[in-house]
Short mmCIF file of the C-alpha atoms (twelve columns), coordinates in Angstrom:
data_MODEL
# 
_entry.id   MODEL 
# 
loop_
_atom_site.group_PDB 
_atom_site.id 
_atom_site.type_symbol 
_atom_site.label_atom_id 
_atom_site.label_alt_id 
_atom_site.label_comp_id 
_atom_site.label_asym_id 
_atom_site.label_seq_id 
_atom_site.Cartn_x 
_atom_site.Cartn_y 
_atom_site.Cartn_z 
_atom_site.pdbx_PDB_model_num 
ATOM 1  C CA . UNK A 1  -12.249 -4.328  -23.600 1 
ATOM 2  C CA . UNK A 2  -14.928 -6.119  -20.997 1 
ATOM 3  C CA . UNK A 3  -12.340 -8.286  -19.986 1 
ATOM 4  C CA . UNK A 4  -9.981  -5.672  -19.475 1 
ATOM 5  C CA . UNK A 5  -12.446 -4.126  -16.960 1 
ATOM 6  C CA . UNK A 6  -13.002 -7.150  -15.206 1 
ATOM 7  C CA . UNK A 7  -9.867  -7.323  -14.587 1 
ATOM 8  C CA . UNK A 8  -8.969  -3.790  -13.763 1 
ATOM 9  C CA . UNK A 9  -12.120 -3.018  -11.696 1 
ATOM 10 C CA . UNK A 10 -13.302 -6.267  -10.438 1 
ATOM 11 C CA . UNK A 11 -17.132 -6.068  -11.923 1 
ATOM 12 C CA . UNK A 12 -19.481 -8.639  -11.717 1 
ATOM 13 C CA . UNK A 13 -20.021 -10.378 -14.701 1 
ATOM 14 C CA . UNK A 14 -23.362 -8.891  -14.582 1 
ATOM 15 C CA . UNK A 15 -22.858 -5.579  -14.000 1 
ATOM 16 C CA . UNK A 16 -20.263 -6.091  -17.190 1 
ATOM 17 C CA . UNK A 17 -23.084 -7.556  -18.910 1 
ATOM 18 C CA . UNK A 18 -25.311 -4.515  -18.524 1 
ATOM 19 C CA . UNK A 19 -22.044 -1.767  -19.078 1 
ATOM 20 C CA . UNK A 20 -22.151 -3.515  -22.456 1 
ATOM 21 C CA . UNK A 21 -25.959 -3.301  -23.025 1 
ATOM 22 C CA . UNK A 22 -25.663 0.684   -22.556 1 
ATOM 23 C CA . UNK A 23 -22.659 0.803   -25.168 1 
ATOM 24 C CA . UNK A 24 -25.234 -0.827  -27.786 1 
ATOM 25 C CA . UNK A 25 -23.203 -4.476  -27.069 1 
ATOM 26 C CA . UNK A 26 -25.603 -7.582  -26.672 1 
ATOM 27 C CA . UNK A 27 -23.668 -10.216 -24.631 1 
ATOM 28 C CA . UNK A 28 -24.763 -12.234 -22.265 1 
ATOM 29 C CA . UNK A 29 -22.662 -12.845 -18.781 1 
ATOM 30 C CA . UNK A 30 -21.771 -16.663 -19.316 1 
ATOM 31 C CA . UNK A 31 -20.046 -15.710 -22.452 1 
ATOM 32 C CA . UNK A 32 -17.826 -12.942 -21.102 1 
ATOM 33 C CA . UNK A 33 -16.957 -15.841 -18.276 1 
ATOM 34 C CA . UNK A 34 -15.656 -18.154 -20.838 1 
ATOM 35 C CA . UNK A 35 -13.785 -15.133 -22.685 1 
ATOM 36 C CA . UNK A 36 -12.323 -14.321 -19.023 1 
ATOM 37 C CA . UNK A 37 -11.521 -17.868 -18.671 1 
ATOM 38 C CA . UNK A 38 -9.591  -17.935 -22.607 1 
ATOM 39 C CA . UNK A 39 -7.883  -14.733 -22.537 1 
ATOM 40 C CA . UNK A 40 -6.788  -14.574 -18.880 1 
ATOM 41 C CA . UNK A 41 -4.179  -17.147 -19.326 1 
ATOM 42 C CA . UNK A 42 -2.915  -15.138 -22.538 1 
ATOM 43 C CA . UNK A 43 -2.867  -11.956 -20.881 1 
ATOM 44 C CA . UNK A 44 -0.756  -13.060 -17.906 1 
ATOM 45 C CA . UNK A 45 1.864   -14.728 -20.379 1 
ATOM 46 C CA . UNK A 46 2.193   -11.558 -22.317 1 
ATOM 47 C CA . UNK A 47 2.511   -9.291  -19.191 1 
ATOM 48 C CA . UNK A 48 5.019   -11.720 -17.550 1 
ATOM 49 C CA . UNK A 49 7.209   -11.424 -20.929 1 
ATOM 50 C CA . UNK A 50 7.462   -7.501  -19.882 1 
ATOM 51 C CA . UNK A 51 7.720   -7.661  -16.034 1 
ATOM 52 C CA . UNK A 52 10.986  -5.899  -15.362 1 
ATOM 53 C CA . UNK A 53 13.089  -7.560  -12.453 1 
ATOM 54 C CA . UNK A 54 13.914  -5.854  -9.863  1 
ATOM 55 C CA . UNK A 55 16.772  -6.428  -7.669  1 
ATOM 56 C CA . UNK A 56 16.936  -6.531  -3.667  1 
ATOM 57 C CA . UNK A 57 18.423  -3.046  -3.199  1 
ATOM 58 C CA . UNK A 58 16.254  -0.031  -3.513  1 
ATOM 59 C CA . UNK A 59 17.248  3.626   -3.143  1 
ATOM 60 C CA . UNK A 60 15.109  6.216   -1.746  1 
ATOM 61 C CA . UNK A 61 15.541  10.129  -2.833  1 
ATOM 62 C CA . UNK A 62 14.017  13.023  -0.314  1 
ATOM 63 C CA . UNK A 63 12.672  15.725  -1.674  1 
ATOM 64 C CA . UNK A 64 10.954  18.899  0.216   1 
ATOM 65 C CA . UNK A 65 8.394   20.859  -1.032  1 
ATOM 66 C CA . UNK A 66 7.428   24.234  0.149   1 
ATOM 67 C CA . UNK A 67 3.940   24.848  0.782   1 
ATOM 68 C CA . UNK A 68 2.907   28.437  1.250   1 
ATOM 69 C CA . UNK A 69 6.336   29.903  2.087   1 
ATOM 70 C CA . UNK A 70 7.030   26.958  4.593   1 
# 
């Protein structure tokens, strides 16, 4: 999960270190860097498995939306 935040909300490994200190979590910052370092790799290959391609034409749909009687 603290590298999924790190990710997602670009912390400082620091400020990580202390989000995990108020949870109850002892870690120190140097270790989540070297879990960052291991499971980045992983995560990319696994998301790149379920990218969906998308081709070069794209269709746009209108829609209109009345706002108080307008």
């Amino acid at each position: 999960q603290s590298v999924r935040w790190y990710l997602a909300y670009s912390l400082s490994l620091r400020n990580l270190e202390e989000m995990m200190a108020e949870r109850g979590i002892i870690v120190d910052h140097s270790t989540l860097h070297r879990w960052v370092i291991r499971l980045v790799p992983l995560l990319d290959k696994a998301f790149r498995r379920r990218k969906c391609t998308v081709g070069r034409r794209w269709r746009m749909d209108e829609t209109y939306i009345k706002v108080k009687g307008q």
